[in-house]
C-alpha positions as MATLAB code, in Angstrom:
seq = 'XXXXXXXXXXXXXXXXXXXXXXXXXXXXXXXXXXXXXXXXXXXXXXXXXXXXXXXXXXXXXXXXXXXXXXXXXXXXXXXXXXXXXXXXXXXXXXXXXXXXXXX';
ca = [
       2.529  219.210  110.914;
       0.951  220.516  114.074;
      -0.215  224.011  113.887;
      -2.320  225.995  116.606;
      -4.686  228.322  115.295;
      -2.870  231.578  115.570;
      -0.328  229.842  113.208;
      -2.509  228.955  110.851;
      -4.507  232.408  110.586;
      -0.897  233.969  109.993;
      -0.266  231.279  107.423;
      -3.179  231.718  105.592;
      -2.628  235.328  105.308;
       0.277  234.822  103.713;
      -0.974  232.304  101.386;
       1.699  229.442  102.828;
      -1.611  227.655  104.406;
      -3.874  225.627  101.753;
      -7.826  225.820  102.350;
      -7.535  221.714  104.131;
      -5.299  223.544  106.808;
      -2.255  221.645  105.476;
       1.239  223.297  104.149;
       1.168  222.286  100.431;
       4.505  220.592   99.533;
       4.883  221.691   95.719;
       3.595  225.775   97.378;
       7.097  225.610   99.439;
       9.038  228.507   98.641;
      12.504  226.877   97.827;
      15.656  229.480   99.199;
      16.124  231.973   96.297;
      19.533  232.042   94.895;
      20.784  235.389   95.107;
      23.052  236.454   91.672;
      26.762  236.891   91.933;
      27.632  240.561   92.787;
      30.794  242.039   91.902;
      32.928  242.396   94.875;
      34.004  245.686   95.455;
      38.009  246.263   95.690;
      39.557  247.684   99.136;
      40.245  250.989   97.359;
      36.396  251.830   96.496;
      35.255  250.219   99.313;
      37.450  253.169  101.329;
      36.566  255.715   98.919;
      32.821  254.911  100.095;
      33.207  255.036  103.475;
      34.873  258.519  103.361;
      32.414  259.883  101.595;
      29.640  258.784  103.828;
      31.386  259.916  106.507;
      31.427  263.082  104.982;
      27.370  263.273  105.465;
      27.732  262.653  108.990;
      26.757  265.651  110.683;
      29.570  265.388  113.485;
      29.000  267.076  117.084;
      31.031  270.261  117.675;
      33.937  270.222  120.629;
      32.142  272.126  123.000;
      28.477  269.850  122.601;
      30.640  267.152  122.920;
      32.157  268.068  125.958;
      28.954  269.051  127.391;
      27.785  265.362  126.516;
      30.731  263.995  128.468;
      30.278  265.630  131.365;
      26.562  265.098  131.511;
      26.854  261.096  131.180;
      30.083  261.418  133.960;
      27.793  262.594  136.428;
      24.333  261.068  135.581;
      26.942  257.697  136.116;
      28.313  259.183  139.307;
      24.756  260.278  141.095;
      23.619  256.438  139.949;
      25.968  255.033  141.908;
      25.721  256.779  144.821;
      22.315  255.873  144.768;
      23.172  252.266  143.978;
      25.598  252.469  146.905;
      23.365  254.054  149.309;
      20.567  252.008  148.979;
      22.933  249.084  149.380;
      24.544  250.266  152.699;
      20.652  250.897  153.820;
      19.550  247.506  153.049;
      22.188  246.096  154.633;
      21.987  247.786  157.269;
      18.064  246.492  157.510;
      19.481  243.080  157.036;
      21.709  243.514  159.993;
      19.340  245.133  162.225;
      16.844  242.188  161.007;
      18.820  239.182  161.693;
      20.350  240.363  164.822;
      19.722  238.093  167.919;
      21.219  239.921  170.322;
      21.844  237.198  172.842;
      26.077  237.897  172.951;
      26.720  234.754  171.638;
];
């Protein structure tokens, strides 16, 4: 295996790297097997979910009107900004590549 030496410094950190610079075959982690968990029926799986959603600490009508309206017109003043500088450029474009010679 070809390692640079930034790969190798990380590997030795970690221990994965013996001292000859080589990955020892019998230090190869082998993919743990995780246990069998108990699944968890639809009914508790709800019953979890509404009580988490119980923590959240939800915005009030008014803050999230405010909210609305802000992102409405930060969306609005981008693209008339987007739109402007478009109809400038090409207008620049125009202006650039214009031969005037009426043909």
């Amino acid at each position: 295996m070809t390692l640079n030496r930034e790969q190798k410094r990380m590997l030795k950190k970690r221990g994965e790297l013996a001292e000859d610079g080589e990955t020892p075959i019998a230090q190869r982690r082998q993919p743990s097997q995780r246990p069998a968990e108990e699944r968890t029926s639809p009914g508790q799986f709800a019953k979890e979910v509404r009580s988490e959603l119980r923590k959240v600490a939800w915005p009030s009508r008014t803050e999230t009107i405010n909210y609305s309206v802000i992102v409405i017109v930060t969306v609005a003043v981008f693209t008339a900004m987007i739109f402007g500088l478009d109809w400038v450029f090409s207008e620049l474009v125009g202006l650039l590549f214009d031969t005037g010679d009426g043909s």
